[in-house]
C-alpha positions as CSV (number, residue, x, y, z in Angstrom):
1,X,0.0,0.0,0.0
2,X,1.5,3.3,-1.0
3,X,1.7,5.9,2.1
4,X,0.0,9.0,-0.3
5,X,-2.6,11.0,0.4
6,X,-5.8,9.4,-1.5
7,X,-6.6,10.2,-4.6
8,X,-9.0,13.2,-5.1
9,X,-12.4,11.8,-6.3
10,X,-15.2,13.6,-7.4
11,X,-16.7,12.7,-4.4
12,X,-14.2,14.5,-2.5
13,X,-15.7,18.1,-3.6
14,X,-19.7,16.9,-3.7
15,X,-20.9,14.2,-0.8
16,X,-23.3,11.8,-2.6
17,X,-26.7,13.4,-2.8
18,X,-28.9,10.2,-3.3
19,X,-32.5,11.3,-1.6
20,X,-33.4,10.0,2.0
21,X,-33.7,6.2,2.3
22,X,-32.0,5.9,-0.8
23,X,-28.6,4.1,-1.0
24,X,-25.3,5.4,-2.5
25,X,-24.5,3.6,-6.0
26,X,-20.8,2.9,-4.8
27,X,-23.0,1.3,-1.4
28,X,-25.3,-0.8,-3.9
29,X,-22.7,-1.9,-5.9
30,X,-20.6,-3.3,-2.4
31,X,-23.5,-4.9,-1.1
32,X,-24.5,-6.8,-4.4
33,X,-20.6,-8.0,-4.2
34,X,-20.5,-8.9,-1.0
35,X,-24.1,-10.8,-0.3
36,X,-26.4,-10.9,-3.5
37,X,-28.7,-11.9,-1.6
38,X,-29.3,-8.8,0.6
39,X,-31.6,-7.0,-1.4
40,X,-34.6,-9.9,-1.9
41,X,-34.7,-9.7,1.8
42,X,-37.2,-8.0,4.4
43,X,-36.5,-4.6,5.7
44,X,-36.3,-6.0,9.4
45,X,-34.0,-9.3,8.0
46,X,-31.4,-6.3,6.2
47,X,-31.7,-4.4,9.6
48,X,-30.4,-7.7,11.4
49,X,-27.8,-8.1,9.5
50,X,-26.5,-4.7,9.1
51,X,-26.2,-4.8,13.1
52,X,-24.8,-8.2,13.1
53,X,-22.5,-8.5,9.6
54,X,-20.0,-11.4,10.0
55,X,-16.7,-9.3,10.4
56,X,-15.6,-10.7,6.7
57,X,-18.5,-9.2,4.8
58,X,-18.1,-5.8,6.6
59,X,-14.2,-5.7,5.7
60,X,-15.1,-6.9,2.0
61,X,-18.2,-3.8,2.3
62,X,-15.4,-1.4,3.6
63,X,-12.9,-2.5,1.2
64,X,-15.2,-2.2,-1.9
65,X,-16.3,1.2,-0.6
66,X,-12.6,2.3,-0.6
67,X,-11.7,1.6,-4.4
68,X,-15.2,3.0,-5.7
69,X,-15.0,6.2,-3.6
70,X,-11.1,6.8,-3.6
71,X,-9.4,4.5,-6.2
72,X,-7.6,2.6,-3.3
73,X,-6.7,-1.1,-2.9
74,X,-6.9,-2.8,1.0
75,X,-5.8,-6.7,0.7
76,X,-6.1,-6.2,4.8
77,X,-7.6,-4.8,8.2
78,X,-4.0,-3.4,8.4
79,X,-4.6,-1.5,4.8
80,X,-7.6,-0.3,5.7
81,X,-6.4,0.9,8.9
82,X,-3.9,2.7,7.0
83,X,-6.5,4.7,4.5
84,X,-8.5,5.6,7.6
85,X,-5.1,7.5,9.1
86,X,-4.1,9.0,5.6
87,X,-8.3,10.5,5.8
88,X,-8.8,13.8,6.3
89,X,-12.0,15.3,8.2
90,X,-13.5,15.5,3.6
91,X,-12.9,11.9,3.4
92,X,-14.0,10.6,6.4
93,X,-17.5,12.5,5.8
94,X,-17.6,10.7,2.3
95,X,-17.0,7.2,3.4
96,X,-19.3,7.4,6.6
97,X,-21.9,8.8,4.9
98,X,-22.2,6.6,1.9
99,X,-21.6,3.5,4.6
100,X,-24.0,4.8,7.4
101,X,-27.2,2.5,5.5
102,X,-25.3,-0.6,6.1
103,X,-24.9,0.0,9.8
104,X,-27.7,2.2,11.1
105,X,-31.0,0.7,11.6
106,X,-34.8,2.4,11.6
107,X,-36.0,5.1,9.1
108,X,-32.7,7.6,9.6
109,X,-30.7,4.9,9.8
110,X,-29.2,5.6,12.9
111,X,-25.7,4.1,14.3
112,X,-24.1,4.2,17.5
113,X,-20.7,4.5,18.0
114,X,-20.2,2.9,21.2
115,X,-19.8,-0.6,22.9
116,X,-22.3,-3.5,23.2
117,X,-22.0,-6.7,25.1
118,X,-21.1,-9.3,23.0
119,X,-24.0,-11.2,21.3
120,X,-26.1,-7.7,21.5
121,X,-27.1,-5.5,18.9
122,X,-28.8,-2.2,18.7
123,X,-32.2,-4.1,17.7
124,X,-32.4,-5.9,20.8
125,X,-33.1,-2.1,22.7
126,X,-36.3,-0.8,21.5
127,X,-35.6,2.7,23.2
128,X,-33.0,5.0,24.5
129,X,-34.1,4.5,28.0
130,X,-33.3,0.6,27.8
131,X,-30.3,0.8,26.3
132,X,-28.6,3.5,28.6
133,X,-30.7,2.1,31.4
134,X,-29.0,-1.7,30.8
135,X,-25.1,-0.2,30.3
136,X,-25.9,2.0,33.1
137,X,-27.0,-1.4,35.5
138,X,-24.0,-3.0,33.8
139,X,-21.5,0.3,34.6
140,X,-22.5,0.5,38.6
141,X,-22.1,-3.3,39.0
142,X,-18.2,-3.2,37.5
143,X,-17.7,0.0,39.8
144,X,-19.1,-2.7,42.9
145,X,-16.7,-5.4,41.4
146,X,-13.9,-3.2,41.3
147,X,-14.6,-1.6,44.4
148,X,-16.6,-3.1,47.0
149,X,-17.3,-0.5,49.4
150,X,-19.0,1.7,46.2
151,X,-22.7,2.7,46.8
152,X,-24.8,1.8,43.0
153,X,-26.0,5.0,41.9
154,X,-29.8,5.1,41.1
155,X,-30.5,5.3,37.5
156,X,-31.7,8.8,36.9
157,X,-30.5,9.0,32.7
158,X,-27.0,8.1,32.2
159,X,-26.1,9.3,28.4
160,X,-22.7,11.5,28.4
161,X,-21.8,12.6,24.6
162,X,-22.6,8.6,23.3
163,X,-21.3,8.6,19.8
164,X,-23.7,8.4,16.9
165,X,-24.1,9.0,13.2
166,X,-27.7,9.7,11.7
167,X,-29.5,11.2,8.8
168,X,-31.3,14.8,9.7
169,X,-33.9,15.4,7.1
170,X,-31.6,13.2,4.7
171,X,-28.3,14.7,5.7
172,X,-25.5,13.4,7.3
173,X,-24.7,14.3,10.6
174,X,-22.3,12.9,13.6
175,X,-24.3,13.1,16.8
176,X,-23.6,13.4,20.4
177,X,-26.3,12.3,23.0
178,X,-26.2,13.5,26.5
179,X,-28.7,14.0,29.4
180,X,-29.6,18.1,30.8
181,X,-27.3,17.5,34.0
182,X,-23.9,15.7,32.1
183,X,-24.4,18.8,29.9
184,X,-24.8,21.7,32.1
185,X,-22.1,19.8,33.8
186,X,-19.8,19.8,31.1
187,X,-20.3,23.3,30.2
188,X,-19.7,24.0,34.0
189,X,-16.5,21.9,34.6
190,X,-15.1,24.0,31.3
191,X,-15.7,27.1,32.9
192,X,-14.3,25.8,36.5
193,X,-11.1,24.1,34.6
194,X,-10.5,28.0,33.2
195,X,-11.3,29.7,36.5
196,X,-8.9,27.3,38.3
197,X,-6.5,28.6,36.0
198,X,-6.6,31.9,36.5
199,X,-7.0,31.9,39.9
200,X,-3.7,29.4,40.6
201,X,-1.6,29.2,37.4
202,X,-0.4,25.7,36.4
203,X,0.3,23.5,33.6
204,X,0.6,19.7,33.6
205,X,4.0,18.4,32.2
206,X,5.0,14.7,31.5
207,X,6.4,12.8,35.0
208,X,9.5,10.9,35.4
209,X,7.8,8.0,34.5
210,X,5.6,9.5,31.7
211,X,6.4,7.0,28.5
212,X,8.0,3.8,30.1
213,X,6.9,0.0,29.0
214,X,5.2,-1.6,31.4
215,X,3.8,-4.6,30.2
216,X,2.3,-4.2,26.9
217,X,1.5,-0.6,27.3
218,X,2.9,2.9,28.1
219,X,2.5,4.8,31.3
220,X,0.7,8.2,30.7
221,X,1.5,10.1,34.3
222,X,1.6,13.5,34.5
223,X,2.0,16.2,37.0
224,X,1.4,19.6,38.1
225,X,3.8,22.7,38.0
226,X,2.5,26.0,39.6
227,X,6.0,27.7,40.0
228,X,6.0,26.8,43.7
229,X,2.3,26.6,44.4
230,X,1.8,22.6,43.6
231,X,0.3,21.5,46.4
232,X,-2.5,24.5,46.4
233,X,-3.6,23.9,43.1
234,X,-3.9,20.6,44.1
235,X,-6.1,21.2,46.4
236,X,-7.9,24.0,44.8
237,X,-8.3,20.8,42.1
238,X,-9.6,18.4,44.3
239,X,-11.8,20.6,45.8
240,X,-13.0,21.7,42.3
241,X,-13.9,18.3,41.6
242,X,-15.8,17.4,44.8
243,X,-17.9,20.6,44.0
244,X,-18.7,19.5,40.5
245,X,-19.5,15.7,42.1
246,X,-22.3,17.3,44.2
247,X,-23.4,19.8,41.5
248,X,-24.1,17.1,39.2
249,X,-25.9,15.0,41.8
250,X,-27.9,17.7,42.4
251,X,-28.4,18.7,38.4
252,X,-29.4,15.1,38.3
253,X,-32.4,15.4,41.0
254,X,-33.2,18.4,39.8
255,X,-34.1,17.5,35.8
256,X,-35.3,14.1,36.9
257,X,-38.0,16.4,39.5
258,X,-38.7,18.8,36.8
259,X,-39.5,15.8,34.3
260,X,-40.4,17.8,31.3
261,X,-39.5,15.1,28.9
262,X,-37.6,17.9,26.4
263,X,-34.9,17.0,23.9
264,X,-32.7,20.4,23.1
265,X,-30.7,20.0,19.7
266,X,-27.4,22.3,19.7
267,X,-25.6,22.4,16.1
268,X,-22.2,22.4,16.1
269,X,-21.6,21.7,12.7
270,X,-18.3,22.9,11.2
271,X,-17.1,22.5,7.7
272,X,-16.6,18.9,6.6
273,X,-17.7,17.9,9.7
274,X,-22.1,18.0,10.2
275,X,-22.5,17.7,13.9
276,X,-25.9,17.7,16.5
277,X,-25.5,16.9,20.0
278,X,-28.5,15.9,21.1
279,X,-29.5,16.6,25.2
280,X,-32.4,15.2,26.9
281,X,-33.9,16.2,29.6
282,X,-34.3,13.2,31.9
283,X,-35.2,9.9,31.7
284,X,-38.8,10.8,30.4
285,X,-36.9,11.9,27.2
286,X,-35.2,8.7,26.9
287,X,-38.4,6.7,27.2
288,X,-39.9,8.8,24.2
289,X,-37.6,8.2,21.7
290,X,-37.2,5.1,19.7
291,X,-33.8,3.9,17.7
292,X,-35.6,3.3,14.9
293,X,-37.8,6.2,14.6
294,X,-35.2,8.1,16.2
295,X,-35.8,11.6,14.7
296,X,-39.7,11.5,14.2
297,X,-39.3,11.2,17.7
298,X,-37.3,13.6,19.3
299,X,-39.0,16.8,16.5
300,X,-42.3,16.8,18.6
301,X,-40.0,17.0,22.1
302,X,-37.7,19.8,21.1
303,X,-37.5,22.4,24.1
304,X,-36.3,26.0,24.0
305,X,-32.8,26.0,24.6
306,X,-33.0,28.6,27.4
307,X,-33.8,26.4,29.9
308,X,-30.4,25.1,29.4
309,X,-28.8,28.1,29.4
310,X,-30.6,29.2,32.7
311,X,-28.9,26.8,34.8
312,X,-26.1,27.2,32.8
313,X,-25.8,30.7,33.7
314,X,-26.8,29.8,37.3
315,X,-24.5,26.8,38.1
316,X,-21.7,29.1,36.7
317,X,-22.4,32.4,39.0
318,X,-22.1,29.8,42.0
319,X,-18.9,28.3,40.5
320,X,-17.2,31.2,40.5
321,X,-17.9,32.2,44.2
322,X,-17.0,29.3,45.3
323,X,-14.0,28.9,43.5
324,X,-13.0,32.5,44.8
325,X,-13.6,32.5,48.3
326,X,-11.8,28.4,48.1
327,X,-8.4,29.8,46.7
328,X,-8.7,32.6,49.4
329,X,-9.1,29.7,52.3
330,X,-6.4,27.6,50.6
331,X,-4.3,30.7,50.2
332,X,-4.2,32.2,53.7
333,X,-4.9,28.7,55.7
334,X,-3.6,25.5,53.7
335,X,-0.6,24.0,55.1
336,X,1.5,22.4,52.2
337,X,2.9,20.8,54.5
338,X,0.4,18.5,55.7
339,X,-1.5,17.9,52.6
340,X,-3.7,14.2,52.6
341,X,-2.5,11.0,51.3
342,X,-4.4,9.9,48.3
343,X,-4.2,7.2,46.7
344,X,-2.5,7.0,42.9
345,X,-4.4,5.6,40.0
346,X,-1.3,4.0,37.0
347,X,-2.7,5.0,34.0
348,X,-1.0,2.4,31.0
349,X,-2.5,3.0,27.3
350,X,-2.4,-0.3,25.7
351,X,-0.5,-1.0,22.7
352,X,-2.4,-0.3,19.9
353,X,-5.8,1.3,21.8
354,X,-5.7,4.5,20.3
355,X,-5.6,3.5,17.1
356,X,-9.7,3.4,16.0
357,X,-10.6,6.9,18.0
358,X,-11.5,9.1,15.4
């Protein structure tokens, strides 16, 4: 495989415009290679196995897909791999989009981006509730395993940024999906992050033992430097992050209470790169919204978007007191000296487990 830049196609310039629920020529072509069969069968049979596609026939779809879109030949995973790094943000909006109708499911074929157990497919969760409702039971009981003394968590609507690909209106997006309180308290922990900042200036730069094997992975450690203030901005940190803990426990109760079963949409779309996060309210929200009608669904529950920025606006104003009137305390009353013991988490990056994030 040659290490160039793919070839400039004319789909480069102009994404395929095929109407809504129609499929791609290059697509058609692939599928008729790779199982003839596919198009005599039922919609719900193609939706099963689009969801479930023996790992063969989706290399053979990907490869086909590569040569007809891009002129380029993958004999392997590994040559594919390759094409994928070579992509910019143009071609990876060409090849998901023409591939997105042999792996979503429902009427805007809609894809998610994130991890099953084995032997479960999308299919097998009729709404959003029970599938963030099931990883959220199986989240809580690996915490228990992994710590016994952990307390399970209620399920009050889980979702933070999932990754998903859908058609809007027979367009192309990536998609985010989040619940009202991992939002707010996203948009919160930005603003703290800065205010921290300002207030105690620090940057984090690699550790001694930042990059050494250990096993078959790499230690990622890093550490503070505050020109002499360490320790304080350690605390101001953790105490930063206990605040956010209860904030977003409270966020939680709070949207859950309110129940007004409301799905904001926030564009963030940027050239080359069509994006909607999607933020529901509370678990009412979930329970509304089907997978496979997934946008005929969430249009009749869109809210106005200044709710959100209410408590955005609200959590942040108390944020930024208490972050003030914290470094002040640290400031004048912290001794360095006798700062806790924590314990310290080993972070080790696997060989290899970066390589299929974008």
């Amino acid at each position: 495989m040659e290490n160039q830049r793919p070839a400039r196609t004319s789909h480069d310039i102009h994404p395929p415009t095929t109407g809504f629920g129609a499929l791609d020529p290059a697509l058609r072509q692939a599928l008729m290679r790779v199982n003839p069969e596919y198009f005599a069968w039922s919609i719900e049979a193609q939706e099963r196995y689009r969801v479930s596609m023996p790992e063969q026939d989706a290399f053979r779809l990907r490869q086909e897909l590569v040569k007809a879109l891009f002129g380029l030949h993958a004999k392997t995973d590994e040559d594919l791999s390759r094409i994928s790094d070579q992509f910019g943000d143009q071609e990876h909006l060409v090849f998901n989009r023409v591939l997105l109708p042999a792996t979503g499911v429902g009427e805007d074929y809609f894809f998610l981006n994130e991890y099953l157990d084995k032997g479960k497919t999308l299919l097998d969760f009729d709404t959003l509730y029970a599938y963030d409702y099931d990883d959220h039971c199986f989240q809580e009981q690996a915490r228990k395993e992994q710590t016994p003394e952990y307390v399970v968590k209620p399920y009050r609507g889980a979702l933070y940024y999932a990754w998903a690909r859908v058609f809007i209106d027979g367009v192309f997006h990536y998609a985010s999906l989040c619940m009202a309180a991992g939002y707010v308290y996203s948009r919160i922990k930005e603003f703290g992050q800065e205010k921290v900042s300002t207030l105690i200036p620090h940057r984090y730069v690699n550790a001694k033992d930042h990059g050494k094997r250990e096993g078959k992975g790499t230690i990622f450690s890093q550490r503070i430097d505050a020109d002499g203030k360490e320790v304080q901005a350690e605390e101001l940190l953790r105490r930063f992050w206990d605040y956010l803990s209860q904030r977003y426990d409270a966020l939680c109760t709070e949207f859950n209470g309110e129940a007004r079963k409301a799905v904001y949409m926030e564009d963030l779309s940027r050239h080359n790169d069509p994006h909607m996060t999607f933020i529901f309210s509370d678990k009412t929200a979930l329970q509304a919204v089907r997978f496979r009608q997934f946008m005929r669904d969430c249009r009749p529950l869109v809210g106005d978007r200044v709710e959100l920025d209410v408590v955005i606006n609200r959590e942040r104003q108390a944020l930024d007191g208490y972050l003030e009137s914290t470094c002040r305390d640290i400031l004048a009353n912290f001794d360095p000296k006798v700062a806790p013991l924590r314990k310290k988490h080993k972070i080790i990056i696997a060989d290899g487990a970066l390589n299929d994030v974008l």
